[in-house]
N, C-alpha and C positions, 0 to 999 in steps of 0.2 A: 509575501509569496502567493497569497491569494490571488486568485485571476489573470495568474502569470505563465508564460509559454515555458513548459518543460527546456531546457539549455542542451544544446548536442553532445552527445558522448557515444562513446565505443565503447566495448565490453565479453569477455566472456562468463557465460554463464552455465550451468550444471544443469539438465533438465532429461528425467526419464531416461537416464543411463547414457547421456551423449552432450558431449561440449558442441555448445553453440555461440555462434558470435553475433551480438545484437546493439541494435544504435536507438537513437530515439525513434527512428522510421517506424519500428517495431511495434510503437508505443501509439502510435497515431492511426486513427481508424476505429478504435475502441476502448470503453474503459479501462482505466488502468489503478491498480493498485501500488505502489513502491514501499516498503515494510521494512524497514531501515534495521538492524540492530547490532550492539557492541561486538559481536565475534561466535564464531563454535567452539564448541566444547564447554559452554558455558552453563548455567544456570534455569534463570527465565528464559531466556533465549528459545532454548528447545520446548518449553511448553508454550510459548506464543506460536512457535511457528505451528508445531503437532496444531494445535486449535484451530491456525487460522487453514492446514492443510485438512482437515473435516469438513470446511465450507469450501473446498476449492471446487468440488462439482457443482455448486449451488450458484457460486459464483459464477463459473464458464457460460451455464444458462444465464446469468443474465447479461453476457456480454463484458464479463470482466475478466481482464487476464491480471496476472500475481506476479510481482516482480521484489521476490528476497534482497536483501543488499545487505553486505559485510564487507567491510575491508581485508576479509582473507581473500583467498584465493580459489577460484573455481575448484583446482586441485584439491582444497582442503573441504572444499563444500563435498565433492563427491567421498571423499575419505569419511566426514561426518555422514554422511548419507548411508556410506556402506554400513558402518559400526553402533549405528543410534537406531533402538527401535522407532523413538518417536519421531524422527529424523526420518526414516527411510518411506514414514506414507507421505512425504514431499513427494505432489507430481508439476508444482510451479514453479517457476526458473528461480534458483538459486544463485545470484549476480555475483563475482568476483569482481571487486571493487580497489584492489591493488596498490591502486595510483591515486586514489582518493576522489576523482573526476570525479562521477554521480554524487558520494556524499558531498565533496564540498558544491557541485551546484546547486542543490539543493539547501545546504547552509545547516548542515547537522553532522561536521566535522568535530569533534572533539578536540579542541587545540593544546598541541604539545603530546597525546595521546596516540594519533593513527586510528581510532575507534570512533563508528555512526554512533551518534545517540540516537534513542528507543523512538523513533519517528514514523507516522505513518502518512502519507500522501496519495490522494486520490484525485487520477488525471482525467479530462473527459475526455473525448474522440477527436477535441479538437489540438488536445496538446496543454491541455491549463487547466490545472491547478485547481480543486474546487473544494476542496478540505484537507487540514492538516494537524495532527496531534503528533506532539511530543511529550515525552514520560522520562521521570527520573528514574536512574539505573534500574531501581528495588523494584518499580509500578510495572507488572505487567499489562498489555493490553487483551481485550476481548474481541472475540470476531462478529461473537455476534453484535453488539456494537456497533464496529465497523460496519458490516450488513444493514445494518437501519439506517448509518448513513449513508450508504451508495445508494440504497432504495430511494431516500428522501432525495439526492441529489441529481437521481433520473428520473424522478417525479419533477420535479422541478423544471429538469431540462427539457421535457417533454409536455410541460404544461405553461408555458409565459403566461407571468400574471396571476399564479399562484405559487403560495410558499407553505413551507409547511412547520407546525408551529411544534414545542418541545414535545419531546419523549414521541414525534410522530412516529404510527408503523402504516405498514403498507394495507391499503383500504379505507384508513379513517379521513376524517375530515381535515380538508386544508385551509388556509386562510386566503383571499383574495385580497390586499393593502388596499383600502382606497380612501376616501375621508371621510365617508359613514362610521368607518370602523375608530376611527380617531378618541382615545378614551373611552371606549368600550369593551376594552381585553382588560 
């Protein structure tokens, strides 16, 4: 899935009190986040999403939009939204995924189930693909995490020719590949 064009799809989604209808168009022109997970009214579900909606300002600034996905329905998304404190400080699109389009192009359909597994995906501006984590049901994810990867992965994009080495954060050193460096890490 790696380095691969986001697939077209159609969609409504839940976003700051209003149903909106959104395709891949949507998605292109700037980062993108997609946060896959098994349904509302669940569990971890609602403390990944609360977490990762803490950093949804942080993100905006750096040019990243959030795109929730569940195989419920936008309807259900908003009902959770009304009813769930930690639910309700969602201000990033909420995706009703119905029909299972988005999950299964992305290939984190649960078969025999109707349910995304715990999946996160991060698109760049061109439409592809440039990291992806999936988690078993129990493993929740972190945003802040995630944040060190988008950083590293617009560091990247914005630097050819350099990469950035484990546990990188934003300001430290990166690595330049070349054959100097050949058995010397």
């Amino acid at each position: 899935m790696i380095n691969t064009a986001i697939k077209p799809f159609s969609a409504t989604a839940f976003k700051q009190g209003e149903f909106v209808d959104i395709t891949e168009a949507d998605v292109l022109g700037k980062w993108a986040v997609f946060f896959f997970y098994p349904a509302d009214f669940t569990f971890v579900c609602p403390t990944e999403l609360e977490d990762l909606a803490s950093k949804y300002t942080e993100l905006q600034s750096m040019g990243v939009e959030v795109f929730s996905v569940s195989t419920d329905t936008h309807f259900c998304h908003k009902a959770w939204h009304d009813t769930s404190n930690a639910i309700g400080t969602i201000n990033y699109y909420m995706v009703g995924d119905q029909t299972a389009t988005i999950t299964n192009n992305f290939g984190v359909l649960r078969e025999g189930q109707g349910l995304a597994d715990r999946a996160t995906f991060l698109i760049d501006p061109e439409g592809v693909i440039q990291a992806m984590e999936i988690t078993a049901e129990g493993i929740g994810r972190d945003a802040d995490d995630l944040l060190r990867k988008i950083k590293a992965a617009q560091y990247v994009a914005a630097h050819p020719g350099e990469v950035c080495p484990a546990k990188w954060k934003e300001g430290e050193a990166t690595l330049a590949p070349s054959l100097d460096l050949v058995g010397k890490i």
